[in-house]
Backbone as CSV, one residue per row, in Angstrom:
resi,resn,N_x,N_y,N_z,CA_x,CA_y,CA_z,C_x,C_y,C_z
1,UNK,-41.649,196.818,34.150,-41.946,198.229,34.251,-41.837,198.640,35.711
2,UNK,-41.384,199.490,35.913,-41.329,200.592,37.605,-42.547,201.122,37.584
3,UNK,-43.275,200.811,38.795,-44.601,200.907,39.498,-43.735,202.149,40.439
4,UNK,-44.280,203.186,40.928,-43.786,204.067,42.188,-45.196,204.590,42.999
5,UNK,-45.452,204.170,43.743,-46.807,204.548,44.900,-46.002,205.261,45.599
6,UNK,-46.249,206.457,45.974,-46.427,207.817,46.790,-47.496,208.163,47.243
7,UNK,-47.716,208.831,48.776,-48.410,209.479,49.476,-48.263,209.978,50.498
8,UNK,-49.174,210.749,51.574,-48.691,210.579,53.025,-48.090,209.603,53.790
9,UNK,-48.449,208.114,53.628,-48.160,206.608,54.249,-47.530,205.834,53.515
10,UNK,-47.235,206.402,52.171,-46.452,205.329,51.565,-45.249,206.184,51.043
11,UNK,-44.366,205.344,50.477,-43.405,205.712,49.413,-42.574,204.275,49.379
12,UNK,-43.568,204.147,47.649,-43.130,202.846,47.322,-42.376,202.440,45.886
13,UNK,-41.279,202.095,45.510,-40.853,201.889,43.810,-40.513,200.252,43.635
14,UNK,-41.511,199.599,42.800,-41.344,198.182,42.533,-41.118,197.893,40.893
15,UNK,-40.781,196.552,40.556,-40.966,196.237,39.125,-41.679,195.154,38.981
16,UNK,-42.654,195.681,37.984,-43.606,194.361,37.533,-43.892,194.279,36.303
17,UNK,-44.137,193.246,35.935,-44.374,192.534,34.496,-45.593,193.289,34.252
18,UNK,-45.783,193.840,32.818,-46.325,194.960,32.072,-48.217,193.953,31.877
19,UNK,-48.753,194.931,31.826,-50.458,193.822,32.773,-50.644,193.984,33.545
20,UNK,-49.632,193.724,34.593,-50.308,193.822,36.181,-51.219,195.039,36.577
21,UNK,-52.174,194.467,36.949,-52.866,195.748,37.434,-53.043,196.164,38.629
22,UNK,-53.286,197.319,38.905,-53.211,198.418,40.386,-53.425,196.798,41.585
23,UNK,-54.402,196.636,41.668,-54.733,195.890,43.090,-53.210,194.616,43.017
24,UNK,-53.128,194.455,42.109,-51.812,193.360,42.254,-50.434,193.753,42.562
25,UNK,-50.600,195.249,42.002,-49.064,195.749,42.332,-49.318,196.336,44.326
26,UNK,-50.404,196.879,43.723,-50.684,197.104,45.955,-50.378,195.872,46.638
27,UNK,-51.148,194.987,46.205,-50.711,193.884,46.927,-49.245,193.052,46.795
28,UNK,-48.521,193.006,46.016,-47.604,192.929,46.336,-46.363,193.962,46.846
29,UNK,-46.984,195.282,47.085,-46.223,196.240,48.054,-46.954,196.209,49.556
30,UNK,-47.106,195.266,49.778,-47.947,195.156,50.788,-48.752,196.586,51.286
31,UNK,-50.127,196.578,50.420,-50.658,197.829,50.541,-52.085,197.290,50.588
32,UNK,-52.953,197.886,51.489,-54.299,196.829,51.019,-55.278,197.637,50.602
33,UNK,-55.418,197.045,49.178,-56.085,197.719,48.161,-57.501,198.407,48.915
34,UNK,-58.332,197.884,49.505,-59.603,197.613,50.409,-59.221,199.391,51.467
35,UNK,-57.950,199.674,51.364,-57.838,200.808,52.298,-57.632,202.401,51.723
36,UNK,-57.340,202.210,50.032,-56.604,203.391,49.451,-57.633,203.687,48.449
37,UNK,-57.260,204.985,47.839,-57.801,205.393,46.506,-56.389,205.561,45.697
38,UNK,-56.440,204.791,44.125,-55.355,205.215,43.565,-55.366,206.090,42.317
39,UNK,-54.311,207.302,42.194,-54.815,208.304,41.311,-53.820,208.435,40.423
40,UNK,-54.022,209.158,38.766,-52.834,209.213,38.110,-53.552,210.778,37.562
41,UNK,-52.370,211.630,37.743,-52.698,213.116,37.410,-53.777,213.746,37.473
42,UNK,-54.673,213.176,38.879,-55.870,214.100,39.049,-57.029,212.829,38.656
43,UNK,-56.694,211.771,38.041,-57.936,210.671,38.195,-57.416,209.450,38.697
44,UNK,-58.769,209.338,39.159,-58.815,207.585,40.202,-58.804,207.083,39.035
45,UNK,-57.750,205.807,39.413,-57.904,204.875,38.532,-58.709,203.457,39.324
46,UNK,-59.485,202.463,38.514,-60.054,201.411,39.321,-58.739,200.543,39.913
47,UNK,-59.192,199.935,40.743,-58.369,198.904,40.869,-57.747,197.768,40.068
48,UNK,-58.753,197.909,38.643,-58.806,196.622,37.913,-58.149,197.014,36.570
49,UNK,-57.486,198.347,36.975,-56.547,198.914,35.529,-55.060,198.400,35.685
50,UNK,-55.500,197.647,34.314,-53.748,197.435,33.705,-52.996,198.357,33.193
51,UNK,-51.586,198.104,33.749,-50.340,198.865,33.937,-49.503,198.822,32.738
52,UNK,-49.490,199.359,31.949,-48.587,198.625,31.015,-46.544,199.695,30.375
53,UNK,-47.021,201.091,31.776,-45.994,201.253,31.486,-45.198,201.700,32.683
54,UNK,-43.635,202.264,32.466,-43.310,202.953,34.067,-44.360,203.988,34.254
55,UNK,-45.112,204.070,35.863,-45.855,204.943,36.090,-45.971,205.508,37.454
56,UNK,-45.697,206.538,37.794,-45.665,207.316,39.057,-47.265,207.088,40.059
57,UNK,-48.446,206.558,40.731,-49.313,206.924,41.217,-49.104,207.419,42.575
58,UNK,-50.295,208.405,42.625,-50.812,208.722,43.989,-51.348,208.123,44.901
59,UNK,-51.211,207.450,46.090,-52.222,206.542,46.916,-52.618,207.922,48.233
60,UNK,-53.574,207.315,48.898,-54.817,207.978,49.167,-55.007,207.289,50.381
61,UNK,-54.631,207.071,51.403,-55.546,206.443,52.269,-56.817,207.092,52.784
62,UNK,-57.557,206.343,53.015,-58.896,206.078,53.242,-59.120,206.035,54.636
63,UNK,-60.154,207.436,55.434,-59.713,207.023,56.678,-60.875,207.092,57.352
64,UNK,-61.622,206.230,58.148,-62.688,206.301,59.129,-62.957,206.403,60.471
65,UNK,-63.524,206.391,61.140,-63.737,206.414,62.680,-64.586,207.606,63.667
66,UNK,-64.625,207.573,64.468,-65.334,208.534,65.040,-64.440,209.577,66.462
């Protein structure tokens, strides 16, 4: 299945075996899960949601400091 991560910092299109879920496909787009929020049409999805079809998400970085 085609994974596609979009955002301000990314723009990403991979293929992965149908299961994989969000934190595995970040991590293998070298994205670190620990830094983003990921969204599909207006909801966060967890990190621990399986993928099971082609799917467009939103990534989010996450930003701190003073």
């Amino acid at each position: 299945m085609e994974v596609r991560f979009h955002g301000r910092d990314v723009e990403i299109s991979s293929s992965f075996a149908s299961g994989t879920t969000v934190r595995e496909a970040l991590l293998a787009s070298e994205i670190l899960p620990s830094m983003v929020i990921v969204s599909y049409e207006g909801t966060v999805l967890p990190h621990s949601t399986r993928l099971n079809q082609d799917i467009e998400l939103l990534v989010t970085t996450i930003s701190s400091g003073g």
